[in-house]
C-alpha positions as CSV (number, residue, x, y, z in Angstrom):
1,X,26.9,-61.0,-62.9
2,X,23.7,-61.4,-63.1
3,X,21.2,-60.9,-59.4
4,X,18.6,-63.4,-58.8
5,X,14.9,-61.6,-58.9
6,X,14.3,-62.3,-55.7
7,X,18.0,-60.6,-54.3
8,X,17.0,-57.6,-56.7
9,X,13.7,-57.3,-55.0
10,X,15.4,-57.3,-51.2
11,X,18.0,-54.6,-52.1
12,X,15.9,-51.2,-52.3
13,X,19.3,-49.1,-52.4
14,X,19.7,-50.5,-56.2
15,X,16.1,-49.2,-57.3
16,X,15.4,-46.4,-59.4
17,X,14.9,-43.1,-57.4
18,X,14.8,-39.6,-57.4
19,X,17.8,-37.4,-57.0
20,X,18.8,-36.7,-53.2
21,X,17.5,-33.4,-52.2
22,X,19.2,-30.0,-53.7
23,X,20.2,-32.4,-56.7
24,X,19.0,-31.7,-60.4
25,X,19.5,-34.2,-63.1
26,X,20.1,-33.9,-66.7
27,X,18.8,-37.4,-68.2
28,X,19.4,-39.2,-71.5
29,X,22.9,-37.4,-72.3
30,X,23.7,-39.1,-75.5
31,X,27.7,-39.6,-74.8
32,X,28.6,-41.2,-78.6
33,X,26.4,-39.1,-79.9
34,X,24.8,-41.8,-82.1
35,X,21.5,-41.8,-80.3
36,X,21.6,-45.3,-78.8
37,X,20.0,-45.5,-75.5
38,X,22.6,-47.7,-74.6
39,X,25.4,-45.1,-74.9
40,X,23.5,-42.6,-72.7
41,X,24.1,-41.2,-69.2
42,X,22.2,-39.6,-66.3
43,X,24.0,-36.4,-64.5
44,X,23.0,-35.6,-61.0
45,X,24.1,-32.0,-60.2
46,X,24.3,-30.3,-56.9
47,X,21.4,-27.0,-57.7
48,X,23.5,-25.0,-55.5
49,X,26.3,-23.2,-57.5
50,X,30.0,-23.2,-56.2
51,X,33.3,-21.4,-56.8
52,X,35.3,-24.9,-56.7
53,X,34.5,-27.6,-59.5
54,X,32.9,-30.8,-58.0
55,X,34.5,-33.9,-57.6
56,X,32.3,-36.9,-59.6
57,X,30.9,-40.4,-58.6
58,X,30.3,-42.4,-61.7
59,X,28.1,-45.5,-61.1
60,X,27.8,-48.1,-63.9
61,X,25.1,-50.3,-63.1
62,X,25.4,-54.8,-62.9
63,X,23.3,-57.5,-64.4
64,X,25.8,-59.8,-65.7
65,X,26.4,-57.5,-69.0
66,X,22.7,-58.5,-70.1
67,X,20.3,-56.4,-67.9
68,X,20.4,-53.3,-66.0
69,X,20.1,-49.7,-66.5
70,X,21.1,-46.4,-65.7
71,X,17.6,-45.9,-63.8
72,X,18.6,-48.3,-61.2
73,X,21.1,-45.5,-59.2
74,X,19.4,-45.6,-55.8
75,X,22.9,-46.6,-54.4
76,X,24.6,-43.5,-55.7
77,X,22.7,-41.2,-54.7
78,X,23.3,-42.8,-51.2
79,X,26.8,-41.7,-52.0
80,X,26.6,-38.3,-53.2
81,X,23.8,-37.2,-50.8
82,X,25.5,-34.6,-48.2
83,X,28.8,-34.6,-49.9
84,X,30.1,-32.5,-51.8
85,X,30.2,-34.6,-54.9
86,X,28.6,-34.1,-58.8
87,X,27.1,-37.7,-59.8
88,X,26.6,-39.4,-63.1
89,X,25.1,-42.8,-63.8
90,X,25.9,-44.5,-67.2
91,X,24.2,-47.3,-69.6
92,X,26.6,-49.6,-71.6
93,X,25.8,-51.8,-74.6
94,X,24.6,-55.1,-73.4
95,X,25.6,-58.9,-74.2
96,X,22.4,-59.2,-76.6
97,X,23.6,-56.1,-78.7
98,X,27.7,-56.2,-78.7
99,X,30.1,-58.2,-77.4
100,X,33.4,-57.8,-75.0
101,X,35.4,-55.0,-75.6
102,X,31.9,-52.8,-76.9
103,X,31.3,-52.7,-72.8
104,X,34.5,-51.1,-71.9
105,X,34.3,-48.3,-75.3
106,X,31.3,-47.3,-74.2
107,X,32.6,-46.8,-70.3
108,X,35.4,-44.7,-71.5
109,X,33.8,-42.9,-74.2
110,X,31.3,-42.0,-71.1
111,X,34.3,-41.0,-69.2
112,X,36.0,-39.0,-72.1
113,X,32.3,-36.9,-72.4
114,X,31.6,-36.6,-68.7
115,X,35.3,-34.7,-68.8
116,X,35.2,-32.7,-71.7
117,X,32.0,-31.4,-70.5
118,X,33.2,-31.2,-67.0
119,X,33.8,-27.2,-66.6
120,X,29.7,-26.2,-67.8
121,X,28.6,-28.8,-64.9
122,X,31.7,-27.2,-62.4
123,X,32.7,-30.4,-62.2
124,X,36.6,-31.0,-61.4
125,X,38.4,-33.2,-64.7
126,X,40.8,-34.3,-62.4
127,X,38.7,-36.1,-59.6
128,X,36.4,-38.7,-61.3
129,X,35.6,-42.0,-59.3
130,X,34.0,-45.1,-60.3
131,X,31.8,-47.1,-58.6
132,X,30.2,-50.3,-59.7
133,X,28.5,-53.8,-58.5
134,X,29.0,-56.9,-59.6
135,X,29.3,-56.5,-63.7
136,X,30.0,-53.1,-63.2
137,X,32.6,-53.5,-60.7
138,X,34.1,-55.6,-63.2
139,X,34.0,-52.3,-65.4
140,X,35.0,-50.4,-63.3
141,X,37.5,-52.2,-62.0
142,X,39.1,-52.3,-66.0
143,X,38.7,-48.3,-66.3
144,X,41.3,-48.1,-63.1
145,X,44.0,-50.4,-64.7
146,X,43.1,-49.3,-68.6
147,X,43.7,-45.7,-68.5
148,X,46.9,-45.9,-70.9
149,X,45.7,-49.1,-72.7
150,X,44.6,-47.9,-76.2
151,X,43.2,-51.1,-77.9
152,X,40.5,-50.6,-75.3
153,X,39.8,-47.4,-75.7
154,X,37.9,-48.0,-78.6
155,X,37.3,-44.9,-81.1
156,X,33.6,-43.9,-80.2
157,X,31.9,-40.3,-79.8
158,X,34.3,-36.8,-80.1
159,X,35.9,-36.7,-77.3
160,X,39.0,-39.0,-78.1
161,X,41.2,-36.3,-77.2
162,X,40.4,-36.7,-73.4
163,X,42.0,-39.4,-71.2
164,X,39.5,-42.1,-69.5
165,X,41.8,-42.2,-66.1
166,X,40.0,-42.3,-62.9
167,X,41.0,-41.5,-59.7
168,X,39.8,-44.0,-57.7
169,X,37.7,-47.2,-57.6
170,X,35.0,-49.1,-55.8
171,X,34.4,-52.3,-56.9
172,X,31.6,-54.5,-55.0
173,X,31.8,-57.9,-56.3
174,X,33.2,-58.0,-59.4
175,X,35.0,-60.4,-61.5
176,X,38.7,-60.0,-61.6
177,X,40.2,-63.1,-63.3
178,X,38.3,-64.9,-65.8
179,X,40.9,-67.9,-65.4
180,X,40.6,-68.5,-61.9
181,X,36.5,-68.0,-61.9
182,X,35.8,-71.4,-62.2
183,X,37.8,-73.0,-59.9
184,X,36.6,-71.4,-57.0
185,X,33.3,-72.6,-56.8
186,X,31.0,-70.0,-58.7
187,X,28.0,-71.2,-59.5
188,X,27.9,-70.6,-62.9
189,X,28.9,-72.8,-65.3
190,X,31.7,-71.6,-67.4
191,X,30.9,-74.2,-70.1
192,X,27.9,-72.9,-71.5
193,X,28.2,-70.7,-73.9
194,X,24.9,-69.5,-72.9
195,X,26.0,-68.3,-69.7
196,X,26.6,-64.4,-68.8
197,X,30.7,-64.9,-69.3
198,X,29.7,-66.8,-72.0
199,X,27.9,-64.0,-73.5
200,X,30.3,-61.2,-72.7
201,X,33.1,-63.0,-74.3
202,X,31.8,-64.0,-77.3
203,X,32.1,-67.8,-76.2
204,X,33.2,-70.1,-73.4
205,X,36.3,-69.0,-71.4
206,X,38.1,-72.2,-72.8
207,X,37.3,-71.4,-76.3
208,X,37.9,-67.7,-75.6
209,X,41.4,-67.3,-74.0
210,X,42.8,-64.3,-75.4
211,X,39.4,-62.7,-74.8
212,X,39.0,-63.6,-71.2
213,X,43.0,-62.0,-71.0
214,X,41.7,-59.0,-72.4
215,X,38.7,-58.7,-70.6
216,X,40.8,-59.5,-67.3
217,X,41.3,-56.8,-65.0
218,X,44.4,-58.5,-63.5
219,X,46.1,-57.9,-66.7
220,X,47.0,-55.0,-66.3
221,X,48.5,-53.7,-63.2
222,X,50.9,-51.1,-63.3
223,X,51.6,-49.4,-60.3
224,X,50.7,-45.7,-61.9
225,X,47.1,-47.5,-62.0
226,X,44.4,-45.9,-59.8
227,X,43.3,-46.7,-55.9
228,X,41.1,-49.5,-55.1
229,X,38.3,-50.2,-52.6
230,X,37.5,-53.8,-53.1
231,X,33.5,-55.0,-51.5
232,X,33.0,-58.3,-51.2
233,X,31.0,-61.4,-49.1
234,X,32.9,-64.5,-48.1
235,X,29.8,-66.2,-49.2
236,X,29.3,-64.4,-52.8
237,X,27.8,-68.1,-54.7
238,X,28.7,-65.7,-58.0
239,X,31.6,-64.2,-57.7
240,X,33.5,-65.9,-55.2
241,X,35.5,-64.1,-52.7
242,X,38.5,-65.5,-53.6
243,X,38.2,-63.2,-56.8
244,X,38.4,-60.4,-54.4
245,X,41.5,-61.8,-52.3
246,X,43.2,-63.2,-55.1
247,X,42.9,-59.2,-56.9
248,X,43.6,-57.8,-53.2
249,X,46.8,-59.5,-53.3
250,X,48.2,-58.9,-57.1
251,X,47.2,-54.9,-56.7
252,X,49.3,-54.9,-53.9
253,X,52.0,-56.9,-55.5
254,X,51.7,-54.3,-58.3
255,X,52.2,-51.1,-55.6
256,X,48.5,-49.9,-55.7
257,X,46.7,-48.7,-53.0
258,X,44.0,-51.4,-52.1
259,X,41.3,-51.8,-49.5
260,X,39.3,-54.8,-49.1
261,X,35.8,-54.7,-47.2
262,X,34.7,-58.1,-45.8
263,X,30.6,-58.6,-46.1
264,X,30.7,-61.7,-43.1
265,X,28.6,-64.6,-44.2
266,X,27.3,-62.4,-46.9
267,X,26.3,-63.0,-50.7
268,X,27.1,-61.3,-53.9
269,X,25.5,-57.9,-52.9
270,X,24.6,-56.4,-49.4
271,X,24.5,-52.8,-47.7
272,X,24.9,-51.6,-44.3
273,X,25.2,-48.3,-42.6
274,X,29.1,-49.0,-42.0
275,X,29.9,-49.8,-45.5
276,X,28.3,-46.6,-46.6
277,X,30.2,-44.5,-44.1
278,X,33.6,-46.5,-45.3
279,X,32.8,-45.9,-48.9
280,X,32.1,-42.1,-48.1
281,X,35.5,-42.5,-46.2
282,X,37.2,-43.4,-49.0
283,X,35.6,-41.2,-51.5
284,X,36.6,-38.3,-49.1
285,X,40.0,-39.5,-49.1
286,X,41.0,-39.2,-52.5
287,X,38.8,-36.8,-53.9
288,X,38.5,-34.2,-51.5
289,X,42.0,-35.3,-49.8
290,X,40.8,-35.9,-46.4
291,X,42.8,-37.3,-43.7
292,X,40.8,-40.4,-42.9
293,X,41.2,-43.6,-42.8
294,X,39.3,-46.1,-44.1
295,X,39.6,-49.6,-41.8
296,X,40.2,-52.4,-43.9
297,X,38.1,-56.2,-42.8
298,X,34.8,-57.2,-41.5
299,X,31.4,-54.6,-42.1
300,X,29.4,-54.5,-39.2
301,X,25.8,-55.2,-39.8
302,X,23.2,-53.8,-37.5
C-alpha cells in the first residue's frame, strides 16, 4: 500500500544504497527485453567467486502499486550482507501504466530471467526467495501460491520455458484478501475508485469481484505451495493485522509452513535488530538448510 511521506522518511533501511561491502551490482537488466524501465532489475553479486552456486534474495519493492522503485533496496542488502546469499531487486509496471495481472507478469517474467541466467551469476536455480513490503509482500506473497497457475504467468520476455516457483517467502504487510480488507478497519476506502486497490484492480473491489479473486493470494493454496514468513504490526492502519492472521490461519489450513512475526503496537512497516536476525533465520533455514529455528510471536524492540 502506499507509505505516508513522513513514515518513508523515518525508515532509512528502505532508502536507496550502495551494495554491502564485497558486493558488485549489475543495474538496469532489462528482464522482457522490451526496454521498459519498469521491467528492469538490479543484481547484487557477491565479488568473491565460489565453487557452490548462491542461493538468491529477490526484493520487490511497495508503494501501493503506484510508486516505488528498484533503487529503494536498503533493506536487502541488510539481508544479504554476511550471508552467503546472491541478491536481486526488481521494478514492476505500475497502477498509472497497466493494471492487475501486468504486476504479477512482470514478477515472474523477472523470476523466469533471474533463473535462466542463474549459472553465469553462480547463482543456485533451485533456491530463490522473495521478499517484499507492503505491495510487494502482496507480490510476493502471489509468486509462492502461483507457481503452477498459468493464466498468471503471463507470456512476457524469452524465458517462458523456466518455472517462476520460489522457495520461500517473506511477506511484511501485505494484502492477502481483497474481500475481507475492508471490514477490518483499513483506512482506505475501498469505494473510491481512485484509491490504490482501486487502481490495481481496474475498479472498486465491489465492481471488480472476479479481479479482486484473482488478484487474491488466498486463492490459491495448495499445500505443494512454498514456505511463509508472515511480518506484521497489530496496529498496521493499512493493512490490518487481521490480513496477516486471517492468511496465517488458511496457509496452515492448506498444510504450508507459516510463521507469523508480531510488530507490538506497531504500524504498517517497522525494523528491529530481532526481526533481522529472524528473517536471516529463516532465510538460512530453507535456503542453506540450516537447523534453526525461527520463534514465531512478538519482535523485541530495543
Amino acid at each position: 500500500m502506499r507509505l505516508p511521506a513522513l513514515l518513508v522518511l523515518a525508515l532509512p533501511a528502505l532508502a536507496c544504497s550502495q551494495p554491502p561491502p564485497g558486493f558488485k551490482v549489475l543495474r538496469d537488466l532489462d528482464y522482457v527485453g522490451a526496454g521498459n524501465k519498469r521491467q528492469m532489475l538490479d543484481l547484487y553479486l557477491p565479488e568473491t567467486k565460489t565453487t557452490k552456486p548462491r542461493p538468491l534474495v529477490v526484493y520487490i519493492h511497495g508503494g501501493g502499486w503506484e510508486n516505488g522503485s528498484k533503487d529503494q533496496a536498503g533493506v536487502l542488502s541488510n539481508l544479504i550482507k554476511d550471508r552467503n546469499y546472491a541478491g536481486a531487486s526488481i521494478n514492476y509496471r505500475l497502477t498509472n501504466e497497466a493494471v492487475w495481472p501486468a504486476q504479477i507478469h512482470d514478477c515472474k517474467a523477472a523470476i523466469r530471467a533471474l533463473r535462466a541466467h542463474a549459472a553465469e551469476n553462480q547463482i543456485d536455480p533451485e533456491k530463490i526467495a522473495v521478499f517484499g513490503i507492503s505491495a510487494g509482500g502482496h507480490l510476493v506473497s502471489m509468486l509462492g501460491v502461483t507457481g503452477g497457475v498459468k493464466e498468471l504467468e503471463g507470456d512476457l520476455g524469452p524465458n517462458l520455458s523456466q518455472s517462476s516457483r520460489v522457495t520461500c517467502v517473506l511477506d511484511f504487510c501485505g494484502p492477502s484478501n481483497f474481500f475481507t480488507l475492508p471490514s477490518q478497519g483499513s483506512v482506505i476506502n475501498m469505494d473510491d475508485p481512485k484509491t490504490a486497490v482501486s487502481k490495481l484492480l481496474g475498479g472498486t473491489i465491489k465492481n471488480k469481484p472476479a479481479t479482486a479473486r484473482n488478484a487474491s493470494p488466498v486463492t490459491y493454496l495448495t499445500s505443494d505451495d512454498a514456505p511463509f514468513l508472515l511480518i506484521h504490526g497489530d496496529k498496521d492502519p493499512l493493512v490490518p493485522y487481521a490480513q496477516a492472521t486471517e492468511f496465517d490461519a488458511a496457509l496452515e489450513k492448506a498444510k504450508i509452513p507459516s510463521i507469523l512475526l508480531t510488530g507490538t503496537n506497531r504500524g504498517h512497516v517497522f525494523f528491529s535488530a530481532q526481526l533481522f536476525e529472524r528473517m536471516r533465520a529463516f532465510l538460512d533455514r530453507h535456503l542453506l538448510g540450516k537447523d534453526v529455528q525461527v520463534p514465531e510471536g512478538p519482535v523485541i524492540f530495543n
